[in-house]
MARRO-740722 format. One record per residue: residue number from 1; residue in three letters; x, z, y of N, C-alpha, C, CB in turn. Coordinates in nm, 3 decimals, always signed. Glycine has a CB too. Layout:
<nodes>
     n   res       n.x       n.z       n.y      ca.x      ca.z      ca.y       c.x       c.z       c.y      cb.x      cb.z      cb.y
   NUM   ALA         X         Z         Y         X         Z         Y         X         Z         Y         X         Z         Y
...
</nodes>
This chain:
<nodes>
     n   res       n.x       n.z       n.y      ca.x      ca.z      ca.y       c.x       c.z       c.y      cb.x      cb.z      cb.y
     1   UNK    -1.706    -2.716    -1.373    -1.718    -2.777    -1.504    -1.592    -2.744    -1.585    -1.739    -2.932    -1.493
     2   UNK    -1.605    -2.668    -1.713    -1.528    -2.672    -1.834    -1.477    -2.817    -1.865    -1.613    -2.619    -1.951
     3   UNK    -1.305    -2.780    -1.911    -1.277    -2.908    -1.980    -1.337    -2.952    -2.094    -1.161    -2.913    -2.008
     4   UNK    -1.404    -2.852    -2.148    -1.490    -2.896    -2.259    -1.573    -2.995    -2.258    -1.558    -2.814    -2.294
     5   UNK    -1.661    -2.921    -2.111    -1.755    -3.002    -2.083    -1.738    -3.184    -2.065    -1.796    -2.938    -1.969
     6   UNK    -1.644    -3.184    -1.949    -1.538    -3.275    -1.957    -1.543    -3.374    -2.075    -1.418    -3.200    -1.960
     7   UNK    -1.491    -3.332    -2.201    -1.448    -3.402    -2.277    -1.570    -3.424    -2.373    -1.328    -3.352    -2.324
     8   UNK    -1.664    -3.372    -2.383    -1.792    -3.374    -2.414    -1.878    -3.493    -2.392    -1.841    -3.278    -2.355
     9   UNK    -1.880    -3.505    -2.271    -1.929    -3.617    -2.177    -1.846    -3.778    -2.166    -1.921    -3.545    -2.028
    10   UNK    -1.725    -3.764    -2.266    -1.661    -3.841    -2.214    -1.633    -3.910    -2.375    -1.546    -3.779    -2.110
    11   UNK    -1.667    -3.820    -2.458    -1.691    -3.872    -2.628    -1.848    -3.957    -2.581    -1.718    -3.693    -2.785
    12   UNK    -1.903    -3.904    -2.504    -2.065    -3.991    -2.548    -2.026    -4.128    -2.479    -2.250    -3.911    -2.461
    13   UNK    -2.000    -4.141    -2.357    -1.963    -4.280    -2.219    -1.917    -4.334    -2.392    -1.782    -4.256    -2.023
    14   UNK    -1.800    -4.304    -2.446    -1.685    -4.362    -2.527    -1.808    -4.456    -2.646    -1.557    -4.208    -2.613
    15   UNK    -1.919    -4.343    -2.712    -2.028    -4.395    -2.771    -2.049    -4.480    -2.702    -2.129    -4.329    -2.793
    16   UNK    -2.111    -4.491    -2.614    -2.173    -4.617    -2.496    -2.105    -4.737    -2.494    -2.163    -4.577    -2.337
    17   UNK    -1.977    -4.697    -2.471    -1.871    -4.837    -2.480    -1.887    -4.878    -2.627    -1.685    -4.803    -2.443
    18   UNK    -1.894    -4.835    -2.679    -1.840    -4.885    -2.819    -1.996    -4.912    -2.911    -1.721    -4.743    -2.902
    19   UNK    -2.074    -4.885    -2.860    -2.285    -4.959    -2.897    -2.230    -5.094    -2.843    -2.486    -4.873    -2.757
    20   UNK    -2.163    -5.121    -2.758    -2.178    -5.294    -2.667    -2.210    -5.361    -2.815    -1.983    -5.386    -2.561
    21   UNK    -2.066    -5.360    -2.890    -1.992    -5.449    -3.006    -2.154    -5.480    -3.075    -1.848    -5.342    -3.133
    22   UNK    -2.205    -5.356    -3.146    -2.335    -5.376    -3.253    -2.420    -5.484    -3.178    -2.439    -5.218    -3.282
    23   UNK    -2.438    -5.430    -3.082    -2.564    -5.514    -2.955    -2.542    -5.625    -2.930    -2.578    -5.466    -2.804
    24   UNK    -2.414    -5.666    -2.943    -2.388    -5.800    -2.937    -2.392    -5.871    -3.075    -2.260    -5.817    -2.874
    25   UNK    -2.371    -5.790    -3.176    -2.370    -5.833    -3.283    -2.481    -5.867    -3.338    -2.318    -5.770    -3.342
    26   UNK    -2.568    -5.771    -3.286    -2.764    -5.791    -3.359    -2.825    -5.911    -3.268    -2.904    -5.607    -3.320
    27   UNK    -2.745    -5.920    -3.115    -2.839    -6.041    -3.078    -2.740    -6.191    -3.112    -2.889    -6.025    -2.886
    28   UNK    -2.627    -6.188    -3.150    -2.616    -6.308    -3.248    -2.645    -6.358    -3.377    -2.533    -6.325    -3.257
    29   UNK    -2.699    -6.258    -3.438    -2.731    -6.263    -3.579    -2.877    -6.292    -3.558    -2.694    -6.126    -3.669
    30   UNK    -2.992    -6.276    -3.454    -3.054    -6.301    -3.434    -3.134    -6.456    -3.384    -3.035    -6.222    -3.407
    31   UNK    -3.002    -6.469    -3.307    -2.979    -6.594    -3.247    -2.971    -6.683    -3.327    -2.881    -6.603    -3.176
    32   UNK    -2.868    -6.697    -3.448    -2.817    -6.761    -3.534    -3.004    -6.818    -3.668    -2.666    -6.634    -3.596
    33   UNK    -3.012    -6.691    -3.664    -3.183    -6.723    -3.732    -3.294    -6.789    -3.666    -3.258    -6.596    -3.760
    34   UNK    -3.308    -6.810    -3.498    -3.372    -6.830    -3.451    -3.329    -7.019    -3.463    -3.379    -6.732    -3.342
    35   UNK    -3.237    -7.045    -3.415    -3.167    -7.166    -3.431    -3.177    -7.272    -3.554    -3.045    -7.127    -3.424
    36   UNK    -3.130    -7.144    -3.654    -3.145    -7.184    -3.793    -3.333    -7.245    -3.827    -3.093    -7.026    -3.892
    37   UNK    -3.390    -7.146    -3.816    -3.539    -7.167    -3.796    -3.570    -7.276    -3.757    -3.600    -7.089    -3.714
    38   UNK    -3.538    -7.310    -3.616    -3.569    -7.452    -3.573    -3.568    -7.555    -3.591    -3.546    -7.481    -3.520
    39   UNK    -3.428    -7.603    -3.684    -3.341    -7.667    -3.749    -3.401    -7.738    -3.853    -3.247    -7.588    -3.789
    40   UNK    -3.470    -7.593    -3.943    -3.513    -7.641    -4.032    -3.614    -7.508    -4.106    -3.394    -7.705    -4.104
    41   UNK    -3.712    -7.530    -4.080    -3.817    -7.452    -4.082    -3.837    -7.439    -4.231    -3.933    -7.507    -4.002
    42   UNK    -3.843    -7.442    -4.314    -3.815    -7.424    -4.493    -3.748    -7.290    -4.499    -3.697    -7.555    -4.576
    43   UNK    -3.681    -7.300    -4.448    -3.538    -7.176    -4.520    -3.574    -7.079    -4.402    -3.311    -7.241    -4.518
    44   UNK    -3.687    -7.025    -4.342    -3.714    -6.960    -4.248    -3.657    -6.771    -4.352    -3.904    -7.010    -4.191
    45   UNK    -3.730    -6.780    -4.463    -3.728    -6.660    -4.551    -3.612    -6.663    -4.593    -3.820    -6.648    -4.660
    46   UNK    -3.519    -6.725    -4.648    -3.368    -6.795    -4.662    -3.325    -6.660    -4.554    -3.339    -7.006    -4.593
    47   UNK    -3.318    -6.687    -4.470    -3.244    -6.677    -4.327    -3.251    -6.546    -4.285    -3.305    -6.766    -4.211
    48   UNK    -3.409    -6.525    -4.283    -3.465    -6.375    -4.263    -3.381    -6.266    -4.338    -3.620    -6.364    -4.321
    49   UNK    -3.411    -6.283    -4.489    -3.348    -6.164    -4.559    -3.174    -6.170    -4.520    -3.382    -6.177    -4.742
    50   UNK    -3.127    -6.269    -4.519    -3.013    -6.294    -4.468    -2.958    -6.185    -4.303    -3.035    -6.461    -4.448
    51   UNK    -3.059    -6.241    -4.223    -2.993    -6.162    -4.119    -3.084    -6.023    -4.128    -2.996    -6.243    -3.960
    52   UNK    -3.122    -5.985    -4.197    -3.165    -5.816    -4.216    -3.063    -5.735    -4.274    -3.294    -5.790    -4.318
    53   UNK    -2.959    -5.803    -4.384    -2.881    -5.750    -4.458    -2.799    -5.712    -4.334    -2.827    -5.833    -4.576
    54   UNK    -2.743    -5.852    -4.255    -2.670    -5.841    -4.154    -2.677    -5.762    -4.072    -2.666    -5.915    -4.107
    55   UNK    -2.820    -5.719    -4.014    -2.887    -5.640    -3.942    -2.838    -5.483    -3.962    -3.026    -5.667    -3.974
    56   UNK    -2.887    -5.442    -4.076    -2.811    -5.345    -4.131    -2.715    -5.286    -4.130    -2.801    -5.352    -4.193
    57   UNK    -2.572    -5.385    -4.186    -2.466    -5.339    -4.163    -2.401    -5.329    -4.029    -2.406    -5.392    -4.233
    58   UNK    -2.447    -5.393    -3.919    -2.392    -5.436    -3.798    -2.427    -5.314    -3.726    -2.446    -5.575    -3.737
    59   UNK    -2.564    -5.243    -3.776    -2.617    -5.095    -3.704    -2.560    -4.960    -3.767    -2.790    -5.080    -3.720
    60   UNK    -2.473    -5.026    -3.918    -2.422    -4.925    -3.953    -2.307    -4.870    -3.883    -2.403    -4.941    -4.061
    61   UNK    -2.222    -4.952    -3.826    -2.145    -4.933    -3.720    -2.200    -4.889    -3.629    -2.088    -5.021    -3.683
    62   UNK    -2.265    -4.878    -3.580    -2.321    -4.819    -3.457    -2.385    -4.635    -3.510    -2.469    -4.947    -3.396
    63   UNK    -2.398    -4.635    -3.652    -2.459    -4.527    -3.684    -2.319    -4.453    -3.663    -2.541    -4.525    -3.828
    64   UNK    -2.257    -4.496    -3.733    -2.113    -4.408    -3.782    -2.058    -4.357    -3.600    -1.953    -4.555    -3.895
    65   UNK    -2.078    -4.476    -3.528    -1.991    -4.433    -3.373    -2.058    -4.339    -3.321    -1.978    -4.547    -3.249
    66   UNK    -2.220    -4.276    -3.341    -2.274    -4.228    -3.281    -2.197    -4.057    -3.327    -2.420    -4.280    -3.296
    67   UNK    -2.196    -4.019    -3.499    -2.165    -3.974    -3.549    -2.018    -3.909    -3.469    -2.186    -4.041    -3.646
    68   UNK    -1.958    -4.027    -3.501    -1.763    -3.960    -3.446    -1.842    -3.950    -3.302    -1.556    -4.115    -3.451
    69   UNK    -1.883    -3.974    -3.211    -1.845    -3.915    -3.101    -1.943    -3.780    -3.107    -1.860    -4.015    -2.971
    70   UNK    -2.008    -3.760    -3.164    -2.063    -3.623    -3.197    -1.965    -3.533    -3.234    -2.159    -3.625    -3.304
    71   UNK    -1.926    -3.536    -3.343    -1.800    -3.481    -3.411    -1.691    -3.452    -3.313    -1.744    -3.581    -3.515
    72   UNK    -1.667    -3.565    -3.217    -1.536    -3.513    -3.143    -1.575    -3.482    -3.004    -1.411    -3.623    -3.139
    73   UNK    -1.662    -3.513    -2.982    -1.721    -3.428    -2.851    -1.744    -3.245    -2.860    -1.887    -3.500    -2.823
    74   UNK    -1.728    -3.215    -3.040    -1.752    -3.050    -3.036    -1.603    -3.017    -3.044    -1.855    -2.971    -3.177
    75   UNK    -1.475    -3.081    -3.040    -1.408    -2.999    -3.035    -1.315    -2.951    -2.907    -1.360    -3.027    -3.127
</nodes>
């Protein structure tokens, strides 16, 4: 095996570690709506668009990490 290869393989693991953060992030934001829901069933749509926005940005991080370790896995 090339050190390339090497370091190739070791930008994606680095992706892997660093998906945890989002994944934890989408199932508390999830959590937080489900709760909320229960609570008080009115503001169900309240809540929804709420954690979609959240949803969003929390995967945008995860878009961007997928990205850099692409990027630095070619060099």
């Amino acid at each position: 095996m090339t050190p390339m290869e090497i370091v190739g393989s070791l930008g994606i693991v680095g992706y892997g570690l660093g998906a945890i953060g989002p994944g934890i992030g989408v199932g508390l934001i999830f959590a937080a709506v489900i709760n909320g829901t229960a609570r008080q069933p009115e503001a169900r749509g309240a809540l929804l668009s709420t954690a979609f926005i959240g949803f969003a940005l929390t995967e945008a991080l995860a878009i961007i990490g997928i990205a850099l370790a692409f990027v630095f896995s070619g060099q």
